[in-house]
Phi, psi and omega in degrees: 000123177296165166310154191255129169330314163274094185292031134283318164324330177255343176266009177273309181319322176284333204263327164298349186269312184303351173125321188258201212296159152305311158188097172270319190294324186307309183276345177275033180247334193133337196266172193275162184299145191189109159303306205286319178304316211286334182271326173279342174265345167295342180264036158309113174295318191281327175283330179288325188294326177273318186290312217297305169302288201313310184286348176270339160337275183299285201302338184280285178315322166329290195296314187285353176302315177284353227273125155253106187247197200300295177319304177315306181307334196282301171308332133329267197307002193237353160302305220263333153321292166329265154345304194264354193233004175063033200264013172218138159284149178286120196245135161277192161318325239227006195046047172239113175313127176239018164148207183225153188249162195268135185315120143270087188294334171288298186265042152285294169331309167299313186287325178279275204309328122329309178305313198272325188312297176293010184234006183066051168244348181264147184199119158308139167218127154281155177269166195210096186101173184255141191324119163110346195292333148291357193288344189268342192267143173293168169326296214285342205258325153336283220289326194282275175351295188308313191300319187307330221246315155324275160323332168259018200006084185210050174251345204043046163268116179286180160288143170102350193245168193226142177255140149238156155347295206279013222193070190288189174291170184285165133264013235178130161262126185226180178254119179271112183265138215243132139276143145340000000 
């Protein structure tokens, strides 16, 4: 939807998108103060139609503003590798070395483990039921469980992993590392 042909009618939409009252927005559009107007021209089909636009405008620049992606993360934690493992001298602004930064094995440690979590290499697995609760069962009553808790998605199968036969439920929650 374009901007609305009666600029008074569009500087209220914008200014009612910015947050504030109907009306206050009634008198900076131009008109003179009126509650009753001023509430009846916000209900309005075409002024509810323009702030709607208008707020997904900002919400769409936000996000892109704000956007944390994948990428960033991985760079960030592949900094802090750097850093904490002393493999960069400690820098200013100005990339001129001020000192060294001190060996940190956790994070190091912390920063890879993440990295791989997010490349999939890493895969969460949860227990499911309580000891024993499977011990009685056969393959097949096995195999129907697995599928059931599959489907209802509580088996705790990451992507990339396959429930089988051969594969009973976890009993344990561990971190499992996936090759490539």
């Amino acid at each position: 939807m374009p901007a609305l042909k009666n600029l008074k009618w569009e500087r209220f939409a914008q200014e009612l998108a910015k947050g504030k009252t109907a009306d206050e927005v009634y008198q900076l559009a131009g008109y003179r103060e009126n509650r009753e107007n001023a509430v009846r021209l916000k209900a309005n089909e075409s002024i509810q139609a323009r702030v709607n636009q208008l707020h997904t405008r900002i919400a769409e620049r936000t996000v892109e503003k704000t956007a944390v992606t994948r990428e960033w993360i991985i760079n960030e934690l592949v900094k802090n590798v750097a850093k904490a493992s002393q493999q960069r001298r400690a820098t200013n602004d100005d990339g001129e070395e001020v000192g060294e930064f001190k060996y940190q094995g956790n994070v190091v440690n912390k920063a890879l483990e993440l990295i791989a979590r997010i490349e999939g290499h890493m895969v969460d697995r949860k227990e499911v039921g309580k000891p024993g609760d499977f011990a009685d069962m056969t393959d097949d009553e096995l195999d129907a469980q697995i599928e059931e808790l599959i489907s209802r998605g509580k088996a705790g199968v990451g992507e990339g992993t396959q429930a089988t036969a051969a594969m009973p439920p976890p009993r344990a929650t561990t971190a499992v590392i996936r090759s490539r």
